[in-house]
C-alpha positions as CSV (number, residue, x, y, z in Angstrom):
1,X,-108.5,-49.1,-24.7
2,X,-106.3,-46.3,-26.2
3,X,-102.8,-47.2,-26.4
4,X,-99.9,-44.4,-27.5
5,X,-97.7,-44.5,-30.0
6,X,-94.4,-47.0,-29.0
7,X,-91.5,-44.5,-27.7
8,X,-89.9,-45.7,-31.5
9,X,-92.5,-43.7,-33.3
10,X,-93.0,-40.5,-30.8
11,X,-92.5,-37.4,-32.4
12,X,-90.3,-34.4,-31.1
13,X,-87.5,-32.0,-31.3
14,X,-84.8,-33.2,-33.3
15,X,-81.4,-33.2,-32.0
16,X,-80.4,-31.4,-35.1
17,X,-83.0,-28.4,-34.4
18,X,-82.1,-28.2,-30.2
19,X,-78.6,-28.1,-31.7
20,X,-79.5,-25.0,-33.5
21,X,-81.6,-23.1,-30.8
22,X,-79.0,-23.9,-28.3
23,X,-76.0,-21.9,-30.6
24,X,-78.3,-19.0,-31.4
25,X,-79.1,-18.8,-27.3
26,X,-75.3,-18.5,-27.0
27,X,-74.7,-16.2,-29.3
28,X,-77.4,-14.0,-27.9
29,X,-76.1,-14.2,-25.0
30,X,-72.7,-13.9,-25.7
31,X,-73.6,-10.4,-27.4
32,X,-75.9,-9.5,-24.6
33,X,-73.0,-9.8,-22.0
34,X,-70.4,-8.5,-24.3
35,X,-72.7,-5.4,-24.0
36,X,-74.6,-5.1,-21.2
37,X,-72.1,-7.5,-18.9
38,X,-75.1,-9.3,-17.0
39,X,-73.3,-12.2,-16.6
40,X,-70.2,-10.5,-14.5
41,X,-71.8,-11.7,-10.9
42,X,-72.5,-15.5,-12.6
43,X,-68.4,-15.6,-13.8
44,X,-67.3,-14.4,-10.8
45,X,-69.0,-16.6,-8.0
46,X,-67.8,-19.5,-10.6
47,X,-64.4,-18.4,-10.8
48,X,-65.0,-17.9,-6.6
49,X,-65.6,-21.6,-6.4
50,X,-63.2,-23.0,-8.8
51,X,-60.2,-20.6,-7.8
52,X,-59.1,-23.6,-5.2
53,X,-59.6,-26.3,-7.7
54,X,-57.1,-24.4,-10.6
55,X,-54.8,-24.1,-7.7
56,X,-54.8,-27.3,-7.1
57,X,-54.5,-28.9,-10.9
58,X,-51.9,-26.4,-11.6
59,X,-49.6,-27.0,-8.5
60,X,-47.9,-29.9,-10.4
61,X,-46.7,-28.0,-13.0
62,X,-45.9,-24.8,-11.1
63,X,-43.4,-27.0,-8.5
64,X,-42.3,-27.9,-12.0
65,X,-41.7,-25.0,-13.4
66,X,-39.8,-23.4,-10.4
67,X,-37.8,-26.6,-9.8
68,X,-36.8,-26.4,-13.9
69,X,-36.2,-21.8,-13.1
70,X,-34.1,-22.6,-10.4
71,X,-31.7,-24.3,-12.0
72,X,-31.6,-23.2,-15.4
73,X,-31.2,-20.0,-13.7
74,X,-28.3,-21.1,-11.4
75,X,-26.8,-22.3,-14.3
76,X,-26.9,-19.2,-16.2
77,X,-25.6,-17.8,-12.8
78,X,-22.8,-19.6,-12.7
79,X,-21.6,-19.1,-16.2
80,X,-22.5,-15.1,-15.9
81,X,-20.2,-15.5,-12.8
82,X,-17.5,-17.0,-14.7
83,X,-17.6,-14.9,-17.4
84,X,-17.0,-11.8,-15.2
85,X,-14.5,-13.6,-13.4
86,X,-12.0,-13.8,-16.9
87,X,-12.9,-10.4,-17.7
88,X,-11.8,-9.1,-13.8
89,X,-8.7,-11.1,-14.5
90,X,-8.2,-9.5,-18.2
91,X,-8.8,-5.9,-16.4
92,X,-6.4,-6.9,-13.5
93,X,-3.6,-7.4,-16.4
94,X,-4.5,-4.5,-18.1
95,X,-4.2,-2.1,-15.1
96,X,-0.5,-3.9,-14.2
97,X,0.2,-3.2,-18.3
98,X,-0.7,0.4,-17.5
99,X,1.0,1.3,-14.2
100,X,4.2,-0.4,-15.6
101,X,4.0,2.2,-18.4
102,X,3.3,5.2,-16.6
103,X,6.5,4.1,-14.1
104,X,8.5,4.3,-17.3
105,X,7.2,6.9,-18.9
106,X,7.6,9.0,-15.4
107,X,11.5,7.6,-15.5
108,X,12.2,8.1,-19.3
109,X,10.4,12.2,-18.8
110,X,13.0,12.7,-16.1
111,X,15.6,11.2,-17.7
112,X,14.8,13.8,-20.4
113,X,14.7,16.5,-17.9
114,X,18.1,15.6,-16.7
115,X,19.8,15.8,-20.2
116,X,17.7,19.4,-21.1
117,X,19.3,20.5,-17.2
118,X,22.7,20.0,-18.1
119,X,24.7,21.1,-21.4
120,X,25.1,17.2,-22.1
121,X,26.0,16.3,-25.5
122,X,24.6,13.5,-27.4
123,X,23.0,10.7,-24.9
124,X,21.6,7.5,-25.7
125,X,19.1,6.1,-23.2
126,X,19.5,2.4,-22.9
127,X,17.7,-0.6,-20.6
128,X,18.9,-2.0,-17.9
129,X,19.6,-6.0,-18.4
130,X,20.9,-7.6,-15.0
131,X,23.9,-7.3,-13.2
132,X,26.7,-9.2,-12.6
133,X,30.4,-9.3,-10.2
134,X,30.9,-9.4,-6.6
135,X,29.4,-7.8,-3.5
136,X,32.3,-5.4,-3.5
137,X,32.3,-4.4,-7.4
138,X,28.9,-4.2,-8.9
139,X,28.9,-4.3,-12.8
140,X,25.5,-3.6,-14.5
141,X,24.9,-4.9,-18.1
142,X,23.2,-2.4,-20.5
143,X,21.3,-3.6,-23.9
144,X,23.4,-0.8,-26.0
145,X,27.3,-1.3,-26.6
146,X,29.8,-0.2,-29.1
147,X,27.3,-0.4,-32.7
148,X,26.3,2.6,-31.5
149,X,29.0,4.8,-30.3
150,X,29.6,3.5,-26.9
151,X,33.3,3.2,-25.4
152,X,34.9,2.3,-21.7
153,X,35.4,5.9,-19.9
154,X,31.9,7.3,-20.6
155,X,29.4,8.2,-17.8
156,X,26.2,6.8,-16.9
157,X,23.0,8.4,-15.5
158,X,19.7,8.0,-14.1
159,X,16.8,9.5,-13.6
160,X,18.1,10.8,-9.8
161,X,22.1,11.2,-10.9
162,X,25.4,9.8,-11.3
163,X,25.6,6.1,-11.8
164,X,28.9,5.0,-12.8
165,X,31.3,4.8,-16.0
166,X,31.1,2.2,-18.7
167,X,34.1,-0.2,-18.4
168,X,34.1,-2.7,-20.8
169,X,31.9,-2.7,-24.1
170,X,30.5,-5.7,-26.6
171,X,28.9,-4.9,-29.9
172,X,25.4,-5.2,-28.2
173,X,26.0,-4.8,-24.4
174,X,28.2,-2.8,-22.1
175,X,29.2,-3.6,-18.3
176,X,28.6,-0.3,-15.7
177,X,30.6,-0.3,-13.0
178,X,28.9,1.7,-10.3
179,X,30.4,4.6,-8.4
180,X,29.3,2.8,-5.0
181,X,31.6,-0.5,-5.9
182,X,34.6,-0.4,-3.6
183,X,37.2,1.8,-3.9
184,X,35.9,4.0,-7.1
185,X,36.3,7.6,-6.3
186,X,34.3,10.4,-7.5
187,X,35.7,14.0,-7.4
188,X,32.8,16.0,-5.7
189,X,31.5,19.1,-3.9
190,X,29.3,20.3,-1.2
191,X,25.8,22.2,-3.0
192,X,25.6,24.4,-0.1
193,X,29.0,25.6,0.8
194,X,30.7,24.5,-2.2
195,X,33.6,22.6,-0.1
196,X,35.2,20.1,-2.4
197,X,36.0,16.4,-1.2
198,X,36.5,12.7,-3.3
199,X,33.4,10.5,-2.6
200,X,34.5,6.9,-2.9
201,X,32.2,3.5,-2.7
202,X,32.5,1.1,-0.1
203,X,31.2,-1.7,-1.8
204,X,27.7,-0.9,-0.1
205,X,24.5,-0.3,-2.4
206,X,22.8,2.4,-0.2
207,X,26.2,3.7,1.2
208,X,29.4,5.8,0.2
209,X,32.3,7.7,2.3
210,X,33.2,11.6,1.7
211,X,37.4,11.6,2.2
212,X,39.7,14.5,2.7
213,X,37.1,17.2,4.6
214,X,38.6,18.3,7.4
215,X,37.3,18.3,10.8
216,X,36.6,21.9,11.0
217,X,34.7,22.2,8.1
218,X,30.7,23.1,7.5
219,X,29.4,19.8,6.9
220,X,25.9,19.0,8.2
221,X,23.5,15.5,7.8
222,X,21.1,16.3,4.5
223,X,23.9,18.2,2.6
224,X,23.5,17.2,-1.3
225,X,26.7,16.5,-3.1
226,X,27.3,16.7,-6.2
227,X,30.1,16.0,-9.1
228,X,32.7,19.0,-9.1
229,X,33.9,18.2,-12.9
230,X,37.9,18.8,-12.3
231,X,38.4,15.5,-13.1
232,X,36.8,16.1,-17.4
233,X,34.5,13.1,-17.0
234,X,31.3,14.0,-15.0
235,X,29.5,17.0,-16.2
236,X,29.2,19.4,-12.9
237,X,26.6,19.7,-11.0
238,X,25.5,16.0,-11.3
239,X,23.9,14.6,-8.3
240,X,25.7,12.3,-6.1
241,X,24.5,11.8,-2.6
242,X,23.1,13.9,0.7
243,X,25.2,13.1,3.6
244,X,24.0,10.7,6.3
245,X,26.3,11.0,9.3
246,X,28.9,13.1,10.2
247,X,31.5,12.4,12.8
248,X,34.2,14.3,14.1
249,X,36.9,11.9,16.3
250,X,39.2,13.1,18.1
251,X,42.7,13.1,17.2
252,X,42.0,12.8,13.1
253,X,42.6,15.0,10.3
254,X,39.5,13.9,8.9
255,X,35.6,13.9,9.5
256,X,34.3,10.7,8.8
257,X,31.1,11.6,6.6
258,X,28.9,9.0,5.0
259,X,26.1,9.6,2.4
260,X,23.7,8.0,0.7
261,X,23.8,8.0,-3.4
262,X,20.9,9.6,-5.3
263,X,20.6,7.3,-8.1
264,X,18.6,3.8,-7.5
265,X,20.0,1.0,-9.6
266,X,17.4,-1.2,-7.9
267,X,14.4,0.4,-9.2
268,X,15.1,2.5,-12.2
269,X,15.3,0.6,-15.9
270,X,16.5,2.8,-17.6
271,X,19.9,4.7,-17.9
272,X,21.3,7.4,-20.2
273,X,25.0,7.3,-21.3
274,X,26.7,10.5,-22.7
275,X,28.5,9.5,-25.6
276,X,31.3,11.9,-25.5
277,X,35.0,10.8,-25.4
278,X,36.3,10.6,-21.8
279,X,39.1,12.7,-21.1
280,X,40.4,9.9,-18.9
281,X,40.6,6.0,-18.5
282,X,37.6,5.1,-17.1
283,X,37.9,4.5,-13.0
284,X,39.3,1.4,-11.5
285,X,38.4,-0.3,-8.2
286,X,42.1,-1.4,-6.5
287,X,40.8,-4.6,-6.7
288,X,43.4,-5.9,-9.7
289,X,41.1,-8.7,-10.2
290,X,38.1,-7.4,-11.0
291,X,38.4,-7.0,-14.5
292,X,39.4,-10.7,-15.2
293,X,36.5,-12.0,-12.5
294,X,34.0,-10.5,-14.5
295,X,36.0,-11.6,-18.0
296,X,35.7,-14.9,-16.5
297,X,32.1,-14.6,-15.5
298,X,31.2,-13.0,-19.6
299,X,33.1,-16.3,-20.9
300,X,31.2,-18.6,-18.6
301,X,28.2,-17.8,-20.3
């Protein structure tokens, strides 16, 4: 009986050799459907099949990744966010800076337009510190004082018209007292019909009384007065006021006329002085104290 040869000794293809046809199949293959692309229909009912399976394997890491983009992302947000938040605040401050500079360059180019108006001689323009007195007698403090020329008796303007007269002096400072304190008086005249009158403060910011104008006479409400110059002080022609009321009692000499003062120490910053000698004392309220309240007041400091 004819027996075969024990598996141990049968002969075949080496795994060595299949090794070698299987490559070279491949690599045909390979150039055949880089070519000719017969394998397209095969990849794609695969890829068909598997689709669902990827899907699947992958949805880990894709919750993952979205989770780990949403907040990196947020984060990124937030610090984007904060960013522009300090550089809407730096442009905020920067806008402020610029407005404030334009209101004074606006107030300083009329200022100049006031002095070219007017044969003024030499002006100084000087800031506006703070103010001090009474209700009734308003003294502002200017940052220039006598180092520069400065003396009691000279006027004061602003950008809209008469202010006051310097009254006392320091090296470094000088004290304004307004023309609206009570009881200064201000020689004046009527623009339009040239009727001349004393305007004198009542102790009021926004307010001032016209005296001497007789009952008869052409005043109306929005008449502009301005200074007249007799007294050698006030340059004419500076603007004072525009009349507010006018009221004609009877059985007085007098209309009573108030007006309203052009110039607005509450706003403006700036002021011009005109450094010329005064050809008089400088105007006193008929409060005696006055002076020696705000004396007091300087050495309390």
């Amino acid at each position: 009986m004819h027996r075969g040869l024990p598996p141990l000794f049968k002969q075949g293809v080496t795994a060595k050799a299949r090794l070698i046809v299987y490559t070279l199949l491949s690599i045909i293959l390979i150039l055949i459907d880089s070519r000719l692309h017969i394998l397209e229909p095969f990849r794609a009912t695969v890829r068909t099949f598997l689709s669902p399976v990827q899907q699947v394997v992958n949805l880990p890491f894709t919750a993952f990744e979205t989770v780990s983009n949403f907040f990196s992302g947020k984060g990124f947000v937030s610090a984007e966010l904060d960013q522009l938040r300090r550089e809407n605040e730096r442009l905020l401050v920067q806008v402020e800076q610029m407005e404030e500079l334009k209101a004074q360059n606006t107030e300083l180019r009329q200022l100049l337009d006031l002095r070219n108006s007017r044969a003024f001689e030499e002006t100084v323009v000087t800031e506006i510190q703070g103010e001090v007195g009474d209700q009734f007698s308003r003294h502002i403090l200017l940052d220039q004082g006598s180092n520069i020329g400065i003396i009691p008796g000279m006027p004061v303007f602003d950008s809209t018209g008469l202010l006051g007269q310097i009254v006392r002096t320091y090296p470094t400072q000088s004290e304004l007292l307004l023309i609206t304190s009570k009881d200064v008086q201000v020689p004046v005249q009527f623009e339009r019909t040239g009727l001349r009158a004393i305007a004198e403060g009542v102790g009021e910011t926004e307010s001032m009384r016209v005296l001497f104008v007789p009952l008869d006479s052409d005043v109306r409400e929005g008449d502009r007065l301005v200074t007249s110059g007799i007294d050698g002080v006030f340059p004419r022609k500076t603007p004072v006021g525009i009349v507010t009321s006018v009221l004609r009692a009877k059985g007085e000499h007098y209309a009573h006329i108030e007006i309203k003062p052009t110039s607005t120490v509450g706003t403006d910053r700036f002021a011009r002085v005109l450094l010329s000698k005064p050809a008089v004392p400088p105007f006193k309220s008929k409060n005696k104290v006055q002076g020696k309240s705000q004396h007091d007041r300087r050495g309390a400091r």
